[in-house]
mmCIF file as Biopython writes it, N, C-alpha, C and O atoms, coordinates in Angstrom:
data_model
#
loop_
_atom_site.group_PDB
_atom_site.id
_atom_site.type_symbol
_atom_site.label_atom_id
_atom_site.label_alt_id
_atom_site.label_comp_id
_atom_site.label_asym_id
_atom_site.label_entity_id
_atom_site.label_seq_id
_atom_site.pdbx_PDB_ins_code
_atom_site.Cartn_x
_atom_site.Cartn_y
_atom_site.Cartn_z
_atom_site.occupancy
_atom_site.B_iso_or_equiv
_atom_site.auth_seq_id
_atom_site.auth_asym_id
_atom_site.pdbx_PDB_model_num
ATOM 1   N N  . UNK A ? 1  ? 14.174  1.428  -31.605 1.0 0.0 1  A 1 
ATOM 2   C CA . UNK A ? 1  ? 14.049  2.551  -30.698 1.0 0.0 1  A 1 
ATOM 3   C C  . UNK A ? 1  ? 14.601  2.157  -29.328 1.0 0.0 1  A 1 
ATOM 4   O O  . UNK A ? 1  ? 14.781  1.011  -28.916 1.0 0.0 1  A 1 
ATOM 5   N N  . UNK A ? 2  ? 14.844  3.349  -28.674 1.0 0.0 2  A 1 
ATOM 6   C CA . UNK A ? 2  ? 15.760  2.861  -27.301 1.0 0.0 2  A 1 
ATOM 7   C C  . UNK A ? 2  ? 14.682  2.742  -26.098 1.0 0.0 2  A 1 
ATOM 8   O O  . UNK A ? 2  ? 14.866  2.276  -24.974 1.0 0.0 2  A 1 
ATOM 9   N N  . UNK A ? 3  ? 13.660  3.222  -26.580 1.0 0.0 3  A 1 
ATOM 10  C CA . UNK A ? 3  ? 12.645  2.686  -24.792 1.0 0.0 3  A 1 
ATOM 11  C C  . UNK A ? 3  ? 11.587  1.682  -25.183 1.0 0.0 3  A 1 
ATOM 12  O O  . UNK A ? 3  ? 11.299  1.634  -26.379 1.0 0.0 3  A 1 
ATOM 13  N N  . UNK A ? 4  ? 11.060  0.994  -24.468 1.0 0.0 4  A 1 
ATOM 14  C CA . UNK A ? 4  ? 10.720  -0.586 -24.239 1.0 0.0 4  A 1 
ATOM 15  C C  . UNK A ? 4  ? 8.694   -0.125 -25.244 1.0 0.0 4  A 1 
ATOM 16  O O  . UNK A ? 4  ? 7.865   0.785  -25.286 1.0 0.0 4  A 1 
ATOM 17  N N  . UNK A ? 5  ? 8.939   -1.570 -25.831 1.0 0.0 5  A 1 
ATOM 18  C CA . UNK A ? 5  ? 7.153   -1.714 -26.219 1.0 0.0 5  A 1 
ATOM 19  C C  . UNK A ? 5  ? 6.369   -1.445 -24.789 1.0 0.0 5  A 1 
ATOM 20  O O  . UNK A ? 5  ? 6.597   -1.942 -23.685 1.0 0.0 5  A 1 
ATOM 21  N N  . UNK A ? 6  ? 5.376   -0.495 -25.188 1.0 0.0 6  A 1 
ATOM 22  C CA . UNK A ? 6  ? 4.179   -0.470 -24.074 1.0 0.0 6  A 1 
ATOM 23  C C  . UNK A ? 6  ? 2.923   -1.128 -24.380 1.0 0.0 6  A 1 
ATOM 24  O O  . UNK A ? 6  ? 2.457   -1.449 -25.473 1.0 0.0 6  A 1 
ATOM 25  N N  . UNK A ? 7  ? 2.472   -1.265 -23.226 1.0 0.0 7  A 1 
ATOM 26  C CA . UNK A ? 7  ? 1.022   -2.248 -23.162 1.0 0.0 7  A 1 
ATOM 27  C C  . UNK A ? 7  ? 0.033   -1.564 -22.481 1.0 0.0 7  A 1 
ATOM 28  O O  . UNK A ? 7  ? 0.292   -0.688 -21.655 1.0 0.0 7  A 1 
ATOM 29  N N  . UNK A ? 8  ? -1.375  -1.999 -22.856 1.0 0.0 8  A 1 
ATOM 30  C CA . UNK A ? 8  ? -2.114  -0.964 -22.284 1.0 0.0 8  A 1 
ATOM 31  C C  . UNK A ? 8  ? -2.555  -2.171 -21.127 1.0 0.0 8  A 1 
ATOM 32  O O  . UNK A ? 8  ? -2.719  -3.336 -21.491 1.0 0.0 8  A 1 
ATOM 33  N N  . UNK A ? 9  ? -2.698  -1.820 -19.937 1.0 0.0 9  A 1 
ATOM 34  C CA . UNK A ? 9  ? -2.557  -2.610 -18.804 1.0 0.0 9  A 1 
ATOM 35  C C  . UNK A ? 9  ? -4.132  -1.813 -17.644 1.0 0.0 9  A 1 
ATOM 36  O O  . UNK A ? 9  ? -4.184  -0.669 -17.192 1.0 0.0 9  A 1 
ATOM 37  N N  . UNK A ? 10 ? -4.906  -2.648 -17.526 1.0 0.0 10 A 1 
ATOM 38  C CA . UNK A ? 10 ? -6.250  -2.246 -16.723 1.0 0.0 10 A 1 
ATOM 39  C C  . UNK A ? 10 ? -6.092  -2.411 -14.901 1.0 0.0 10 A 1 
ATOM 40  O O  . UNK A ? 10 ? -6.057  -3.458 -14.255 1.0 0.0 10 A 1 
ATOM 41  N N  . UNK A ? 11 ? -6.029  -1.222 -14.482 1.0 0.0 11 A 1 
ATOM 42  C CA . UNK A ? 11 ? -5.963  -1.835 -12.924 1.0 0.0 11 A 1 
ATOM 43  C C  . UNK A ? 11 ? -7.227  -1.550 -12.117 1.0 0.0 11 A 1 
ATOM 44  O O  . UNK A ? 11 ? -7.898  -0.520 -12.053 1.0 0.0 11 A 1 
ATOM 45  N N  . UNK A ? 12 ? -7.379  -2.759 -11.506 1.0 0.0 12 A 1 
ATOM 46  C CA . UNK A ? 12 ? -8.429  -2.981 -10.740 1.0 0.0 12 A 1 
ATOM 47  C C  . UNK A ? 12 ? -8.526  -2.580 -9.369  1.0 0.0 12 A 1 
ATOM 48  O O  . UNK A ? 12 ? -8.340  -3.456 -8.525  1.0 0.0 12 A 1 
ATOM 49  N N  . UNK A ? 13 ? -8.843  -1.141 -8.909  1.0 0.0 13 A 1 
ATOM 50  C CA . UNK A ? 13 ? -8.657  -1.321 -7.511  1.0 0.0 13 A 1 
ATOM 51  C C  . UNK A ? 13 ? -9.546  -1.967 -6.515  1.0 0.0 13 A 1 
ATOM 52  O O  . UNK A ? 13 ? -10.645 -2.431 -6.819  1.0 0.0 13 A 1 
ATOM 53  N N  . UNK A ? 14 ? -9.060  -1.986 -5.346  1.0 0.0 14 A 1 
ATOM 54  C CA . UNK A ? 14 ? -9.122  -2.352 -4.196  1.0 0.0 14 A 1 
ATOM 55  C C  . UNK A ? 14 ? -11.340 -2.917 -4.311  1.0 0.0 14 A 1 
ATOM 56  O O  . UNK A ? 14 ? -11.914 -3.995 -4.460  1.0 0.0 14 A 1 
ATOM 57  N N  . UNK A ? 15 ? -11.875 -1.314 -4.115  1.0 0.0 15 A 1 
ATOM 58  C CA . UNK A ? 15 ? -13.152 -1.675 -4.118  1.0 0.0 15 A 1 
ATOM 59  C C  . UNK A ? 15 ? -13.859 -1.275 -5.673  1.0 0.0 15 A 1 
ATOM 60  O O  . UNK A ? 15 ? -14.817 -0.521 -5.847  1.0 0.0 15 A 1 
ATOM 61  N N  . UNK A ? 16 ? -12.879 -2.210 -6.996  1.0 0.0 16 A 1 
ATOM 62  C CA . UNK A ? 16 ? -13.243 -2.597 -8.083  1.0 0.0 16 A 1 
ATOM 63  C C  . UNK A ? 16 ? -13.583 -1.241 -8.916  1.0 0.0 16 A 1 
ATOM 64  O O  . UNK A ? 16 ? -14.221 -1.331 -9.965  1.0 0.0 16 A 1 
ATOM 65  N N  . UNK A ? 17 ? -13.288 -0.397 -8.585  1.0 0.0 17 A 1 
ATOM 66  C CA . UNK A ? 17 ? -12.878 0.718  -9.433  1.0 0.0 17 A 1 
ATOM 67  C C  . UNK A ? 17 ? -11.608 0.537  -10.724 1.0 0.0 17 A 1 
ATOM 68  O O  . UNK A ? 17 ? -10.599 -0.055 -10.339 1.0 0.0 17 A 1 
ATOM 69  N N  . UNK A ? 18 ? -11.612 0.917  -11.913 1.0 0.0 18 A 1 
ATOM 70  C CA . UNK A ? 18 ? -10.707 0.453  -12.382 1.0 0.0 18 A 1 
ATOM 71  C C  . UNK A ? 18 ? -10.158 2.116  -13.496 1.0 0.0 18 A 1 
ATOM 72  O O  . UNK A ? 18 ? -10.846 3.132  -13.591 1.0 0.0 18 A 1 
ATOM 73  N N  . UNK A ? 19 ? -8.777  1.884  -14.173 1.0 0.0 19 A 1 
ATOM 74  C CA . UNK A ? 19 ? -8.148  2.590  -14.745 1.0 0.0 19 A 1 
ATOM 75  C C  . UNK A ? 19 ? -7.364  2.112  -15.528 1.0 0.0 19 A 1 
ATOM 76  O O  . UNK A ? 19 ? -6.852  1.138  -14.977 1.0 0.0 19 A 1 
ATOM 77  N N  . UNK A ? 20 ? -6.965  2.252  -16.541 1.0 0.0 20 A 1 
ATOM 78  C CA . UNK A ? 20 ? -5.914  1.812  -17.732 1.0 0.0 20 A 1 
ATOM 79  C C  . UNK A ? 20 ? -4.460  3.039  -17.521 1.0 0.0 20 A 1 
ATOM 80  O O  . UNK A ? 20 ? -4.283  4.165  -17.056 1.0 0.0 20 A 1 
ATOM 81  N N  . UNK A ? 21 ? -3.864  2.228  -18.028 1.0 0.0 21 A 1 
ATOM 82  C CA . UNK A ? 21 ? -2.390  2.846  -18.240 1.0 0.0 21 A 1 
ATOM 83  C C  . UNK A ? 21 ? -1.603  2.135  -19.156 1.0 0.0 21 A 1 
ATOM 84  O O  . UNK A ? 21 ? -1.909  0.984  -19.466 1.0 0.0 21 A 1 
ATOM 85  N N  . UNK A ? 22 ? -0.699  2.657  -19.586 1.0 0.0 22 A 1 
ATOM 86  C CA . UNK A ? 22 ? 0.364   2.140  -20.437 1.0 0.0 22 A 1 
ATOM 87  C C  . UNK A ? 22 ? 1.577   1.906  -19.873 1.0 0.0 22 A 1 
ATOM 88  O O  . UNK A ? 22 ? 2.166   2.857  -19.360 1.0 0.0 22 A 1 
ATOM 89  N N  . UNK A ? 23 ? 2.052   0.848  -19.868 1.0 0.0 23 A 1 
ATOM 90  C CA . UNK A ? 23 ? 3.148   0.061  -19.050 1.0 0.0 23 A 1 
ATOM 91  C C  . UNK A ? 23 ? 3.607   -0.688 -19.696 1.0 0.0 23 A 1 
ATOM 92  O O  . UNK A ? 23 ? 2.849   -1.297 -20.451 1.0 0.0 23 A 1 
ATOM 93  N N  . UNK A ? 24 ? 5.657   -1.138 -19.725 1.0 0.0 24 A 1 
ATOM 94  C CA . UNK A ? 24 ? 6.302   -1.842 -20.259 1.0 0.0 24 A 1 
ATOM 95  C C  . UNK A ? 24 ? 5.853   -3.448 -19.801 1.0 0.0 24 A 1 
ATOM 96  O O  . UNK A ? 24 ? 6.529   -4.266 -20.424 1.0 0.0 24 A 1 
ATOM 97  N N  . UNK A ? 25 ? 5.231   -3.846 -19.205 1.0 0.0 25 A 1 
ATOM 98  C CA . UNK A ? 25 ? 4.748   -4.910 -18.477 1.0 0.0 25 A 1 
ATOM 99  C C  . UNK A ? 25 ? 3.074   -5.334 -19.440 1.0 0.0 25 A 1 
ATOM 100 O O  . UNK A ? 25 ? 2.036   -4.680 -19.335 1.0 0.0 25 A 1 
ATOM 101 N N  . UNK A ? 26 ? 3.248   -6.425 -20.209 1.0 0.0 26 A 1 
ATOM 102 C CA . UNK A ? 26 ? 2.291   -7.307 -20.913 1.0 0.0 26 A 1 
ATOM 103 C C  . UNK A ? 26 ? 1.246   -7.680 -20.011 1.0 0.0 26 A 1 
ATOM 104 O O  . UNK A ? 26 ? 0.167   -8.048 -20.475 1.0 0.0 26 A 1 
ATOM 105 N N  . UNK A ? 27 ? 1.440   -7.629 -18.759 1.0 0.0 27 A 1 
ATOM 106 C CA . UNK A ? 27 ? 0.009   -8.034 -18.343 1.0 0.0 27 A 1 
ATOM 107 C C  . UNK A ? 27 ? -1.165  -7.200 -18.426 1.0 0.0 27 A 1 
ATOM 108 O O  . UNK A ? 27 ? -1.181  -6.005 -18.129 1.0 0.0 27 A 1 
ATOM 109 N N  . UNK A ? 28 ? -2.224  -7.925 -18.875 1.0 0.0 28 A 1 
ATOM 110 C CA . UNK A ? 28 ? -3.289  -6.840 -18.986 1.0 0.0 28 A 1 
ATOM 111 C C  . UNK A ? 28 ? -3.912  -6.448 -18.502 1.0 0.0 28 A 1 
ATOM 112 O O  . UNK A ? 28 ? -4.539  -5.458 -18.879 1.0 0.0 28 A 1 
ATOM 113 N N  . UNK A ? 29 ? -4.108  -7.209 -17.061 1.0 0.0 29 A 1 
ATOM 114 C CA . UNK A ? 29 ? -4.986  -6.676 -15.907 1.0 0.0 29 A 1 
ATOM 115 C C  . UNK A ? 29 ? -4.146  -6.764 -14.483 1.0 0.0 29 A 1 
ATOM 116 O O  . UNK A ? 29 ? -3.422  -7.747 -14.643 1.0 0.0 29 A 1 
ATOM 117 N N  . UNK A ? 30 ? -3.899  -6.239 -13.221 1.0 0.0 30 A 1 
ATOM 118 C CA . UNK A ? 30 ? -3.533  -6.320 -12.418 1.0 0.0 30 A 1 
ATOM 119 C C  . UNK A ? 30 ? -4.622  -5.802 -11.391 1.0 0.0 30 A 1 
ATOM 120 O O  . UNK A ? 30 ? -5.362  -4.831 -11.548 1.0 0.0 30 A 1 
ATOM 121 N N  . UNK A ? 31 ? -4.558  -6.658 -10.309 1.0 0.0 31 A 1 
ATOM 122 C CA . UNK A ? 31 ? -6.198  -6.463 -9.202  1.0 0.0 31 A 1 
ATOM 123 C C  . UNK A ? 31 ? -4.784  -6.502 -7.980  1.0 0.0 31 A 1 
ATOM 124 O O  . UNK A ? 31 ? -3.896  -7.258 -7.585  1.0 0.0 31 A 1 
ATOM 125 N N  . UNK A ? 32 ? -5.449  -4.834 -7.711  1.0 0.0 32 A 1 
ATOM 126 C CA . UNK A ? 32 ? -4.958  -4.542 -5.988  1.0 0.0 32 A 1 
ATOM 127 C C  . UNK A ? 32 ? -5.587  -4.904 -4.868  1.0 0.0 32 A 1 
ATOM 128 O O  . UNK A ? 32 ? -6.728  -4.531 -4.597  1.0 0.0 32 A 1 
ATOM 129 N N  . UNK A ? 33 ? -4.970  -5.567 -4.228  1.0 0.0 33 A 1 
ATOM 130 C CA . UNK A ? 33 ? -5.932  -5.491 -2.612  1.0 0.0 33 A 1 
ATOM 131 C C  . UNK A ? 33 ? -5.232  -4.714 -1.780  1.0 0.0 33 A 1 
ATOM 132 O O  . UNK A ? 33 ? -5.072  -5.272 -0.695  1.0 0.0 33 A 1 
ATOM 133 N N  . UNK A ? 34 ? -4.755  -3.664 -1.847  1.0 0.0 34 A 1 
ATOM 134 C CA . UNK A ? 34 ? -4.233  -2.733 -1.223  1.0 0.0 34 A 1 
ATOM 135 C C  . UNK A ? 34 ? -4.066  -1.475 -2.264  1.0 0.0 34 A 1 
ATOM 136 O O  . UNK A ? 34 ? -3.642  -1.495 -3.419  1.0 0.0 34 A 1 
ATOM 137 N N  . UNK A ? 35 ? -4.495  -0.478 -1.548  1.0 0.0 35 A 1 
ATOM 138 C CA . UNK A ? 35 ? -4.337  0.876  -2.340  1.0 0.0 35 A 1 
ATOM 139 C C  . UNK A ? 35 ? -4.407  2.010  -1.347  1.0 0.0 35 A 1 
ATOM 140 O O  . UNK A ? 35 ? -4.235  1.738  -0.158  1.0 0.0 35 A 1 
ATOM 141 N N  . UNK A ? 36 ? -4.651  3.302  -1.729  1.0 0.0 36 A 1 
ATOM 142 C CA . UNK A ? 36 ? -4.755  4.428  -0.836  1.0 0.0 36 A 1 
ATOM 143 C C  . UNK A ? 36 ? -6.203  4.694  0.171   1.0 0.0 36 A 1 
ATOM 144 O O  . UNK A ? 36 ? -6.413  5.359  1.186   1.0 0.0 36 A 1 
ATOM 145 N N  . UNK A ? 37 ? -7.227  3.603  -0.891  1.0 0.0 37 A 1 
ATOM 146 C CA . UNK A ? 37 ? -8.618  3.241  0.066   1.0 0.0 37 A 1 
ATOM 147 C C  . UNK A ? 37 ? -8.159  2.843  1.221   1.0 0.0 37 A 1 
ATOM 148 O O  . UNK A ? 37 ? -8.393  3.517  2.223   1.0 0.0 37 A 1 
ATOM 149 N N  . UNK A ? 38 ? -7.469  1.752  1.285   1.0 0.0 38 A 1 
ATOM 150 C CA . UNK A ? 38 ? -7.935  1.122  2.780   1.0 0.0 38 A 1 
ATOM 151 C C  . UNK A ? 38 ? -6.285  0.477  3.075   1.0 0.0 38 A 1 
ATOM 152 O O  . UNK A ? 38 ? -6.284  -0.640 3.593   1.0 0.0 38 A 1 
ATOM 153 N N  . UNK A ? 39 ? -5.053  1.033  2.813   1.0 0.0 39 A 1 
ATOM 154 C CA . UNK A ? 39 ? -4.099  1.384  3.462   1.0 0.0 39 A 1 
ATOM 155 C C  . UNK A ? 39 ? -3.879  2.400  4.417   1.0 0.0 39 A 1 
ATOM 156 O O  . UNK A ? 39 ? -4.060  3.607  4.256   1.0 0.0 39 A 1 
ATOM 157 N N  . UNK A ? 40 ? -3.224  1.454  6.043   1.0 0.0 40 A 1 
ATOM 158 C CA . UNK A ? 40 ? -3.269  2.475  6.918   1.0 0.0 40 A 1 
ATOM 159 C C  . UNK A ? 40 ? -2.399  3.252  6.798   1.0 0.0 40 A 1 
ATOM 160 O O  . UNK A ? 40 ? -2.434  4.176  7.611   1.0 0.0 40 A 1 
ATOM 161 N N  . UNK A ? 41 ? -1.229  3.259  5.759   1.0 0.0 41 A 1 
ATOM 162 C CA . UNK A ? 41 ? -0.162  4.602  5.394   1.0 0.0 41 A 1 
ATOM 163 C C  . UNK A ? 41 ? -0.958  5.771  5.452   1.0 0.0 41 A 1 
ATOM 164 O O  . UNK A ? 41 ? -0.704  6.692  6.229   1.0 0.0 41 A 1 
ATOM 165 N N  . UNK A ? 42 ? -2.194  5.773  4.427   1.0 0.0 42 A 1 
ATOM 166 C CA . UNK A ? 42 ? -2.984  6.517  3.974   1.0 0.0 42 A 1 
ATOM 167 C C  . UNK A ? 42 ? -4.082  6.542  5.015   1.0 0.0 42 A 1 
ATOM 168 O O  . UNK A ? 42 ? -4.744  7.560  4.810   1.0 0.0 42 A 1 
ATOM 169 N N  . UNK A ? 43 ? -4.555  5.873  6.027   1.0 0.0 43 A 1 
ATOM 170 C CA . UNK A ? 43 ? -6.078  5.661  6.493   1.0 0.0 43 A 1 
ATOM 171 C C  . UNK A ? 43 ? -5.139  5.987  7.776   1.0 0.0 43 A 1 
ATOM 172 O O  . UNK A ? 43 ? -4.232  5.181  7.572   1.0 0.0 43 A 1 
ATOM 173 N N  . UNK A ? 44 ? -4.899  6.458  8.603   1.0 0.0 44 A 1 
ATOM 174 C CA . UNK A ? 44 ? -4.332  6.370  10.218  1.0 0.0 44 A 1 
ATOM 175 C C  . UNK A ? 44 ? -5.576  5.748  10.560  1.0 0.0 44 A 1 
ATOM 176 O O  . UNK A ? 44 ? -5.312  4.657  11.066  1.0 0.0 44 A 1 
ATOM 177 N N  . UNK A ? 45 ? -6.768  5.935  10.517  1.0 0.0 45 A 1 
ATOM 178 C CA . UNK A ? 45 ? -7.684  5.415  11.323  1.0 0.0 45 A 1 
ATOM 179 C C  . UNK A ? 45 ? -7.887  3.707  11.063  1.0 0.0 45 A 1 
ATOM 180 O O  . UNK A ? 45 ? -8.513  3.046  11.892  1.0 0.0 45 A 1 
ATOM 181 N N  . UNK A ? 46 ? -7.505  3.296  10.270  1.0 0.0 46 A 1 
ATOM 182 C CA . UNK A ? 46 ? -7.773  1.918  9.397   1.0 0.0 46 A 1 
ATOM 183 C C  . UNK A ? 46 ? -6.396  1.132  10.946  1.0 0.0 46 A 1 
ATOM 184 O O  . UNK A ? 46 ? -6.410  -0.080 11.159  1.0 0.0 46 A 1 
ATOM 185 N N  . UNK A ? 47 ? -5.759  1.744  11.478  1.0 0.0 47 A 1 
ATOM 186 C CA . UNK A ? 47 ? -4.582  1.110  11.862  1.0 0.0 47 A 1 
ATOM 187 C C  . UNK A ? 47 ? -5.189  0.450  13.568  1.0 0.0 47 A 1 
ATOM 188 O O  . UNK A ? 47 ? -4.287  -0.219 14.072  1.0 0.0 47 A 1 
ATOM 189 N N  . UNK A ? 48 ? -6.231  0.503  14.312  1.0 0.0 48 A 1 
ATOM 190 C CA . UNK A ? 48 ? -6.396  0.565  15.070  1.0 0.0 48 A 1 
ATOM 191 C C  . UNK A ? 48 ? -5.748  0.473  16.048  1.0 0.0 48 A 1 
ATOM 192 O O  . UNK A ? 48 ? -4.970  1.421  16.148  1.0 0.0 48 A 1 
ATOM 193 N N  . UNK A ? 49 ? -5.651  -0.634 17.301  1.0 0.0 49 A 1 
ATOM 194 C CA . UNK A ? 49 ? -4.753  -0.489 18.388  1.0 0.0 49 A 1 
ATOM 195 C C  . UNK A ? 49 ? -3.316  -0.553 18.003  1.0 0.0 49 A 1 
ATOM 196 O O  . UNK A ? 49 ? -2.586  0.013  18.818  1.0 0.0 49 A 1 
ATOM 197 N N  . UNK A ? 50 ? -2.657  -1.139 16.887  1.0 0.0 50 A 1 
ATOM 198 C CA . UNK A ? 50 ? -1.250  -1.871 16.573  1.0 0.0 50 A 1 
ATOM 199 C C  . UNK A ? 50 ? -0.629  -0.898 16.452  1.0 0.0 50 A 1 
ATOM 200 O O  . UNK A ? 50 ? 0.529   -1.015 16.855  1.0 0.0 50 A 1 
ATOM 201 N N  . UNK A ? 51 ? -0.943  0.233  15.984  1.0 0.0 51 A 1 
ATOM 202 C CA . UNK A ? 51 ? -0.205  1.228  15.303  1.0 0.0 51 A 1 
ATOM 203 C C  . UNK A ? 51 ? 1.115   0.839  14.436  1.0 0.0 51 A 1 
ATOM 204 O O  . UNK A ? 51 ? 2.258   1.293  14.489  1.0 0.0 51 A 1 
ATOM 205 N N  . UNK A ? 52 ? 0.533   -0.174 13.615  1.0 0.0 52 A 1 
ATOM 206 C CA . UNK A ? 52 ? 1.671   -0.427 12.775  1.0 0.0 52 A 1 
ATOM 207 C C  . UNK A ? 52 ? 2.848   -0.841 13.923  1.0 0.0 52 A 1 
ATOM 208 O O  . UNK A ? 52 ? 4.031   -0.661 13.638  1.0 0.0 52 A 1 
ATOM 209 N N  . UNK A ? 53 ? 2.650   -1.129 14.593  1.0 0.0 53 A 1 
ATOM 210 C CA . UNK A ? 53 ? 3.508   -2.137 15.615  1.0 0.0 53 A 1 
ATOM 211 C C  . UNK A ? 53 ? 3.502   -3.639 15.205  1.0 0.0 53 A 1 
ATOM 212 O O  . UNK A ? 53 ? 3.488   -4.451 16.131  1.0 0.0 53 A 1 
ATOM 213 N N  . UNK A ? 54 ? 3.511   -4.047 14.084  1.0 0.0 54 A 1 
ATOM 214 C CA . UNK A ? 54 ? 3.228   -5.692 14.321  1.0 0.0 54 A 1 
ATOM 215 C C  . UNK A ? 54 ? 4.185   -6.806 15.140  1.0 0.0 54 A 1 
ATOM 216 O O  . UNK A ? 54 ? 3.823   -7.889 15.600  1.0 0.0 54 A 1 
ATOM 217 N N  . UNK A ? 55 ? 5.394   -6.255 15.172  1.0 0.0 55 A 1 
ATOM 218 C CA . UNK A ? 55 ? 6.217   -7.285 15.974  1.0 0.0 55 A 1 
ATOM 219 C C  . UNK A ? 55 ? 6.439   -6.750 17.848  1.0 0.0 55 A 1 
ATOM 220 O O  . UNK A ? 55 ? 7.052   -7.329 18.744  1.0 0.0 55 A 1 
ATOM 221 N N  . UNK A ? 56 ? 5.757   -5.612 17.871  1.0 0.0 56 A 1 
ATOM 222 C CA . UNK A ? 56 ? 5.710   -5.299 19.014  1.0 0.0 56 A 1 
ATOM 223 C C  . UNK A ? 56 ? 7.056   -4.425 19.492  1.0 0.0 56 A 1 
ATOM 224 O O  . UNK A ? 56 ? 7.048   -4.280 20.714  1.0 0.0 56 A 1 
ATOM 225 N N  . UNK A ? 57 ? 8.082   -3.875 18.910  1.0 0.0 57 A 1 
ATOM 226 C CA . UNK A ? 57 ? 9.179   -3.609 19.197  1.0 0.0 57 A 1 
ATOM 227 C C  . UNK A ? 57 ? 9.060   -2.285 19.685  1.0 0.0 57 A 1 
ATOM 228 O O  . UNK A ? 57 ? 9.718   -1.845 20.627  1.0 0.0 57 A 1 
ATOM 229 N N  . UNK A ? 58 ? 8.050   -1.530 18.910  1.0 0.0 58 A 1 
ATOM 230 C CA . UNK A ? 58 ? 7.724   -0.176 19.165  1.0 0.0 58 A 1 
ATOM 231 C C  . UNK A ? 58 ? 6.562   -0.112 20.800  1.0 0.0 58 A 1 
ATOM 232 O O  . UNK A ? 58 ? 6.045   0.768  21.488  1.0 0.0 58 A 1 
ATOM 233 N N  . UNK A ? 59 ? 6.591   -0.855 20.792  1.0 0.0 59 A 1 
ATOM 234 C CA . UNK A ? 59 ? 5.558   -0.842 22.228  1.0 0.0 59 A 1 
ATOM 235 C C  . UNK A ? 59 ? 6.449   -1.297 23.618  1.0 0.0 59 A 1 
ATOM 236 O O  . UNK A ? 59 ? 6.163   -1.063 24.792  1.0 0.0 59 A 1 
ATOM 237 N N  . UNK A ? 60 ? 7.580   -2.000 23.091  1.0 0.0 60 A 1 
ATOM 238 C CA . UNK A ? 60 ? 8.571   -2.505 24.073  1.0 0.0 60 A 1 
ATOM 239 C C  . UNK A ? 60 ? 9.385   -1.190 24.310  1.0 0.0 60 A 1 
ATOM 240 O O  . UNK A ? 60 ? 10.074  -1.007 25.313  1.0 0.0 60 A 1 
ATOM 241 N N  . UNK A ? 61 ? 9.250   -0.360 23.366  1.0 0.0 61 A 1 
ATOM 242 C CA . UNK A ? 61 ? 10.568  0.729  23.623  1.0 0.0 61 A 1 
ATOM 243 C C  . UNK A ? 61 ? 9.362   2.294  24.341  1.0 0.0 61 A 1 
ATOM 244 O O  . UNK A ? 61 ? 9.588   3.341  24.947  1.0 0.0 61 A 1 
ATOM 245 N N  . UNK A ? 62 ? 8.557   1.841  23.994  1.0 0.0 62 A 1 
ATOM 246 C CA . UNK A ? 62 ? 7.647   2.895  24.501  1.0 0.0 62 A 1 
ATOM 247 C C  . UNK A ? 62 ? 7.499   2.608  26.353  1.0 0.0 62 A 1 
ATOM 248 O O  . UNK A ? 62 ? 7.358   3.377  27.304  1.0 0.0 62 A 1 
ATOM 249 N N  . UNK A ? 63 ? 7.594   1.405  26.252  1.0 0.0 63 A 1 
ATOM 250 C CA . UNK A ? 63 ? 7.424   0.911  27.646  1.0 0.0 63 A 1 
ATOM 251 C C  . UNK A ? 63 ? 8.760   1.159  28.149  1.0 0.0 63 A 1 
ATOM 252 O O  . UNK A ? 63 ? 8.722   1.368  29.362  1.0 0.0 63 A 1 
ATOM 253 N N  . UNK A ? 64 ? 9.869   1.210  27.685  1.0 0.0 64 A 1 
ATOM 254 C CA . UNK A ? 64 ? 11.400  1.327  28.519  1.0 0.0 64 A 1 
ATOM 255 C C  . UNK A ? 64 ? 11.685  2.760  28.364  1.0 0.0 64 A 1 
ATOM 256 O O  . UNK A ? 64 ? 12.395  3.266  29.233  1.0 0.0 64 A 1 
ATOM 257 N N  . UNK A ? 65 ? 11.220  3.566  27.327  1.0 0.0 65 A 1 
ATOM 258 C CA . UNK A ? 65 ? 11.575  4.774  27.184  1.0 0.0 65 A 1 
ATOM 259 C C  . UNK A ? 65 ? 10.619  5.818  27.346  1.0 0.0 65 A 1 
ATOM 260 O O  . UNK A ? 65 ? 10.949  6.990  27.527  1.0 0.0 65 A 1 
ATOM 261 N N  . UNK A ? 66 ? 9.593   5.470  27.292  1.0 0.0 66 A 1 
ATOM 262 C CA . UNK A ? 66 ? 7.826   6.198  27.659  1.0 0.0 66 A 1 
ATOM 263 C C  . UNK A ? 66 ? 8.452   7.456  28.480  1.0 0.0 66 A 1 
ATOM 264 O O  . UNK A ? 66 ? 7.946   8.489  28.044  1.0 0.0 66 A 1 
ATOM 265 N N  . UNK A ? 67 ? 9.213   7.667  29.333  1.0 0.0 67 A 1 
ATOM 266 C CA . UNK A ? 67 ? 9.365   8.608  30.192  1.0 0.0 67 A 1 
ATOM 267 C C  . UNK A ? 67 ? 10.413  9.606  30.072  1.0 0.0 67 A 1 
ATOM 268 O O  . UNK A ? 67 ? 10.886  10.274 30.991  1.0 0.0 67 A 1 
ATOM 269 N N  . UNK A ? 68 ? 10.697  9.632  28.959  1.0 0.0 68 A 1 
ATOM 270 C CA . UNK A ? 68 ? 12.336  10.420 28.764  1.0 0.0 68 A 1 
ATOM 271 C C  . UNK A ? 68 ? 11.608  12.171 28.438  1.0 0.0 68 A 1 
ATOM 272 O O  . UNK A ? 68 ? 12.048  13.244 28.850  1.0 0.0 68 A 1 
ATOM 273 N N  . UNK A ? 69 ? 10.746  11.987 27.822  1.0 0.0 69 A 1 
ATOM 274 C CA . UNK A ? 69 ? 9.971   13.593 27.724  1.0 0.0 69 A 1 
ATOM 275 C C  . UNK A ? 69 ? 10.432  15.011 29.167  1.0 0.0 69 A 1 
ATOM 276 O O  . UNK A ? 69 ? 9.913   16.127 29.124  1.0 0.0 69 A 1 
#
């Protein structure tokens, strides 16, 4: 057949909630520490002061450009 053996594969989320799926991938368990719980993609509030700024570039340009409004 032309599409791949599937596996039934258990995922573990974040705060140990879990779900099965079927996936070309043999592993049988996969454990997230990141998911839609407590990712700030998903959480804006989870992001506190950084705002997803980690290298600071966005705070440097806010500071040179802050005033163009």
């Amino acid at each position: 057949s032309s599409f791949p053996e599937r596996f039934d594969q258990t995922v573990v989320l974040s705060n140990g909630a879990t779900f099965t799926l079927r996936t070309p991938s043999p592993r049988p368990q996969i454990r997230l520490t990141r998911d839609t719980r407590n990712h700030p993609l998903w959480n804006p509030e989870l992001r506190g002061s950084s705002s997803g700024d980690d290298s600071g570039q966005l705070s440097r340009f806010s500071k040179k450009f802050g005033d163009l409004e």
